[in-house]
C-alpha positions in Angstrom: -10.4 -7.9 -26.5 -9.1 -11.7 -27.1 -6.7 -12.7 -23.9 -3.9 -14.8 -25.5 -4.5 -18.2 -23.7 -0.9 -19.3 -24.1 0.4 -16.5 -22.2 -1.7 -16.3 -19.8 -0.9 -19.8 -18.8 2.3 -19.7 -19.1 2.3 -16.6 -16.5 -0.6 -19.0 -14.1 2.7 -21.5 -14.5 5.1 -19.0 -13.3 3.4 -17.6 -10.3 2.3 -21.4 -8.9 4.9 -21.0 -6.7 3.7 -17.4 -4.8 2.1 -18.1 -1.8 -1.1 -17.1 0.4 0.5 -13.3 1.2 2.6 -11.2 -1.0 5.5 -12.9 -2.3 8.3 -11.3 -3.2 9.8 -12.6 -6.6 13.6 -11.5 -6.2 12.8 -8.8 -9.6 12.6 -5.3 -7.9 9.3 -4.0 -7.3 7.7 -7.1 -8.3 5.0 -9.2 -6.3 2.7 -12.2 -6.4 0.2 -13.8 -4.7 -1.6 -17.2 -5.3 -4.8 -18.7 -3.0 -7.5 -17.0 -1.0 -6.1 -13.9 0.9 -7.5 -13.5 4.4 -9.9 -10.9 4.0 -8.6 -8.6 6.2 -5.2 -8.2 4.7 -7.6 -6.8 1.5 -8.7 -3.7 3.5 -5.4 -1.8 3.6 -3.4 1.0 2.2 -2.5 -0.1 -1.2 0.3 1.6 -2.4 0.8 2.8 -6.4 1.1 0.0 -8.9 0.2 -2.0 -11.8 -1.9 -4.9 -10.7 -2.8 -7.8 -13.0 -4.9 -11.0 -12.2 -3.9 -14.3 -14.1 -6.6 -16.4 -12.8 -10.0 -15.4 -10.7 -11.0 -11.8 -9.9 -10.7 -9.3 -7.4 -12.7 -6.4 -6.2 -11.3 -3.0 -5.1 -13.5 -0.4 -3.3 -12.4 2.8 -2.8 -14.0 5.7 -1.2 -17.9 4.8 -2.6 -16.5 3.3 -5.8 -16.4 -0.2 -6.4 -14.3 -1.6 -9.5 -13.7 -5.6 -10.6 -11.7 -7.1 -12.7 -10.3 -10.3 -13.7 -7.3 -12.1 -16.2 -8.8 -9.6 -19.2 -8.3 -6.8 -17.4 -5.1 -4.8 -15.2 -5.9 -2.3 -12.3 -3.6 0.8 -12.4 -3.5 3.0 -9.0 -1.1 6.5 -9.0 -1.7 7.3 -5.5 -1.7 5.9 -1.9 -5.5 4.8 -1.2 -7.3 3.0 1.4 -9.0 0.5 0.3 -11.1 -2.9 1.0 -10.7 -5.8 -1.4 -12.2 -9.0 -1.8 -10.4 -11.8 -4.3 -12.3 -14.7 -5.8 -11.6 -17.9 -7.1 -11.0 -18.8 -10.0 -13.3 -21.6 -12.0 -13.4 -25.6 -10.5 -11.7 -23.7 -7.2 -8.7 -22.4 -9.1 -6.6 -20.9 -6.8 -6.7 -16.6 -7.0 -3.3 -15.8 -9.0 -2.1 -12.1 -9.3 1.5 -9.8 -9.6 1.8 -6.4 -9.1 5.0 -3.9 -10.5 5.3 -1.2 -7.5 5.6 2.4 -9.7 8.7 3.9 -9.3 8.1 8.2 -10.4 11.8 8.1 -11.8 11.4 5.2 -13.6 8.2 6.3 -15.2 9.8 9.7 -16.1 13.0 8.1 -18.3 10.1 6.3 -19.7 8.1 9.4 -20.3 11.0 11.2 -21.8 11.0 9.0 -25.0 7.3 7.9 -25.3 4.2 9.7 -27.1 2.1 12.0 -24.7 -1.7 10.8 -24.3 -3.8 13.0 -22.3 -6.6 11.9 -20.1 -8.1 12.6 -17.1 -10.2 10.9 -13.9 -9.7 9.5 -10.7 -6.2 8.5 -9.3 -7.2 4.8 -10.0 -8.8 2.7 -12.9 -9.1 -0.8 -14.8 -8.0 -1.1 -18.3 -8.2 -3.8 -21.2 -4.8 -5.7 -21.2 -3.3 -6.3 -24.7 -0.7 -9.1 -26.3 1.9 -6.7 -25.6 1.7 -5.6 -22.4 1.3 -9.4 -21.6 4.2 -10.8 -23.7 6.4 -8.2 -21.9 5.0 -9.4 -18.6 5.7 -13.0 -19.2 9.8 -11.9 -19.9 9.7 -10.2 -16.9 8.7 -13.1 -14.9 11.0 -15.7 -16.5 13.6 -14.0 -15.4 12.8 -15.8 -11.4 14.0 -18.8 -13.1 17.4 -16.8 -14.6 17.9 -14.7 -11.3 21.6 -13.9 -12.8 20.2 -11.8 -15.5 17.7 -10.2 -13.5 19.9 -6.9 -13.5 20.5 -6.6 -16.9 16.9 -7.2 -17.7 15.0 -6.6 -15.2 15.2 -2.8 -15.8 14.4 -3.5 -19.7 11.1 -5.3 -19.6 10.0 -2.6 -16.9 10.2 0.2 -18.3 8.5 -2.0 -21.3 5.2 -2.6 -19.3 5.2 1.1 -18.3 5.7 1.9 -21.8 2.9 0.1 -22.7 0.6 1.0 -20.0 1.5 4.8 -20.9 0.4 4.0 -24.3 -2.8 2.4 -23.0 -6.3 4.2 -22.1 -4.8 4.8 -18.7 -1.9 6.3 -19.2 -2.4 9.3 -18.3 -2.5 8.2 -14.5 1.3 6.9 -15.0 2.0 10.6 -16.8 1.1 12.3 -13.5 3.0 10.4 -11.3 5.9 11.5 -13.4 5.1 15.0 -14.0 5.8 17.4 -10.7 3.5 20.0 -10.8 0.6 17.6 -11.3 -2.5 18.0 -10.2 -1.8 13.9 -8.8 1.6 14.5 -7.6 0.4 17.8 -5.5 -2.5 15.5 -3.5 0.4 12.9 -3.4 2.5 15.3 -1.0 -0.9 16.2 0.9 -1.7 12.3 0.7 1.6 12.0 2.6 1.5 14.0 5.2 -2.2 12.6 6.2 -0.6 8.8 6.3 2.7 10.3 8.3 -0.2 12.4 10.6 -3.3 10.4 10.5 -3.7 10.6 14.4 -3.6 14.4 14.5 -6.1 16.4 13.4 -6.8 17.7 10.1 -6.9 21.0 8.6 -7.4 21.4 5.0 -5.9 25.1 4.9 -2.6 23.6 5.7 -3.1 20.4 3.5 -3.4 23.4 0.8 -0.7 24.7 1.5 1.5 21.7 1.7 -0.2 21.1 -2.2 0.6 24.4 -3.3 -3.2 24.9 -4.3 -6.0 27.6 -3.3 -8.1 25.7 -0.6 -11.6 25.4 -3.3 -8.6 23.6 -5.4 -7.3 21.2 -3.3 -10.8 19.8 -2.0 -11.6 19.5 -5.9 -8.8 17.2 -6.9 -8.6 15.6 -3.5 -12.1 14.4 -4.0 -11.3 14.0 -7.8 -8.4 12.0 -7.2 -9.3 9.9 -4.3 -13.3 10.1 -4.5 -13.0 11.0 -1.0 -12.7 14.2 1.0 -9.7 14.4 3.1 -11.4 13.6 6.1 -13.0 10.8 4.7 -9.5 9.3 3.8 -8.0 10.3 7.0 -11.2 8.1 9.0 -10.4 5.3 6.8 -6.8 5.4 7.2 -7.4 5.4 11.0 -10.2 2.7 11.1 -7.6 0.6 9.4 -4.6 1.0 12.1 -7.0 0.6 14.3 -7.8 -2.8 13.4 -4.2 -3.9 12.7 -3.7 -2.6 16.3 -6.6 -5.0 17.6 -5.5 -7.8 16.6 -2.0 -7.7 16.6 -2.5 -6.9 20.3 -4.8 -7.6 23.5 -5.5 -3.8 24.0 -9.0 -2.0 24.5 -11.2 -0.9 22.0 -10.9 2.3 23.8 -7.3 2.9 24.2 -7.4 1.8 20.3 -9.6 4.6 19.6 -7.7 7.3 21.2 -4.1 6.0 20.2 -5.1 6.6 16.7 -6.8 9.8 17.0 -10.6 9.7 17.6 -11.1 11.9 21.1 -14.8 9.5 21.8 -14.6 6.1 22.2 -18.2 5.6 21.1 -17.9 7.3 18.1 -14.9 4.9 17.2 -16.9 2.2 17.7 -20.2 3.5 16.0 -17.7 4.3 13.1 -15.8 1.1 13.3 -18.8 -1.1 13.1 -20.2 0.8 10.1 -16.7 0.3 8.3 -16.1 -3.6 9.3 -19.4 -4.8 9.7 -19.2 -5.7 13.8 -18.0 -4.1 16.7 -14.3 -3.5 17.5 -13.6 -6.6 19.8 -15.9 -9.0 17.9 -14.1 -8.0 14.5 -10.5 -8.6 15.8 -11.7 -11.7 17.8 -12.9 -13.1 14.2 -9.9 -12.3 12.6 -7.1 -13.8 14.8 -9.4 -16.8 14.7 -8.9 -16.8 10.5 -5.6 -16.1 10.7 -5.1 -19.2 13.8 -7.2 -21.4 11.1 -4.7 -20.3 8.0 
């Protein structure tokens, strides 16, 4: 599908002024970002959204799946993930541009209430074709940083517009889900929860069953469906990620890392770690602060 050229510069134009971390626009539930992220803020729980690139390309692996895509394409994710991303730059060094809309279940309901059904099924996340409409209603949304008085008049209108037209897009169905109680998403939601809330205990998948009101054969199906991981698999990643945050916002051990965020051997931490990160505990998180010292 043809990207219309006019809008998506005149969306590049808007966001020139996001900077090198997520920036908040004053429009609720709306971010940007513009430059080269620091690699390590990519590997993180990403939250649900609408994500769509304006200029360069990202990459988003979750669990073993790996997914790109770039100013043709938006990335839609229902459920809380962990995740590693990498952005890149856009032609001649163009800087990476980008602006999410955080998903709001009530929002998406009063939506829902009024607009076709589409069915559909898959994991909790996916990449979609973006069309002239769903663009043209991005671009209003964003004009309004530069007519913050009318933000709360129409703000709420152009929102519910995107969702609207993602709902009517391939990927709709992952918005549906959100919105619908008693779906098969919104039960590995509440068992997602507890894991992020609990990620140091340890894990039972009986009462993560429970907590998902599903037979225990049912709850590993869509867990794995939904996340393309097995809950253990998301609670390792989930620690392996507080870990690091822990390393480098602070001089502590490896060890005391390891324990603090639930594994009961230190070497196995590390032997995990390393696989995850690509070096060892201490190495990694000396690398880091040294990016993050250099900007």
């Amino acid at each position: 599908m043809m990207v219309p050229v006019d809008a998506l510069d005149e969306l590049r134009e808007l966001t020139a002024v996001a900077e090198n971390r997520r920036t908040e626009t004053g429009i609720p539930r709306v971010a940007m970002v513009r430059g080269k992220v620091p690699e390590h803020e990519l590997a993180a729980v990403y939250e649900p959204m609408i994500n769509l690139i304006l200029q360069g390309a990202k990459t988003m692996t979750i669990g073993e799946r790996t997914l790109r895509y770039d100013p043709a394409t938006y990335f839609v994710m229902s459920v809380d993930l962990p995740a590693v991303g990498t952005v890149h730059q856009g032609g001649a060094g163009r800087p990476y541009l980008a602006v999410s809309l955080s998903l709001e279940p009530r929002v998406i309901a009063e939506v829902l209430a009024h607009a076709p059904q589409r069915v559909g099924r898959g994991a909790g996340f996916a990449v979609a074709s973006v069309s002239a409409e769903l663009l043209d209603a991005w671009t209003r949304l964003l004009r309004l940083m530069r007519r913050p008085d009318e933000i709360p008049v129409l703000a709420p209108l152009y929102e519910r517009e995107i969702l609207f037209r993602v709902l009517q897009g391939p990927q709709g169905h992952l918005l549906r889900e959100i919105a619908v109680p008693d779906s098969a998403i919104s039960r590995v939601r509440l068992a997602i929860q507890w894991i992020r809330e609990n990620y140091a205990r340890p894990l039972r998948t009986k009462g993560l069953a429970r907590i998902a009101a599903m037979s225990e054969s049912a709850f590993h199906r869509h867990f794995k469906s939904v996340t393309t991981m097995s809950p253990l698999q998301f609670q390792k990643r989930l620690r392996l990620m507080q870990a690091r945050s822990l390393l480098v916002e602070s001089l502590t051990t490896a060890s005391s890392v390891a324990f603090e965020v639930g594994y009961e051997s230190s070497s196995q931490f590390n032997r995990e770690y390393s696989r995850f990160f690509g070096r060892p505990p201490a190495t990694d998180a000396r690398e880091v602060r040294a990016r993050l010292q250099r900007g």
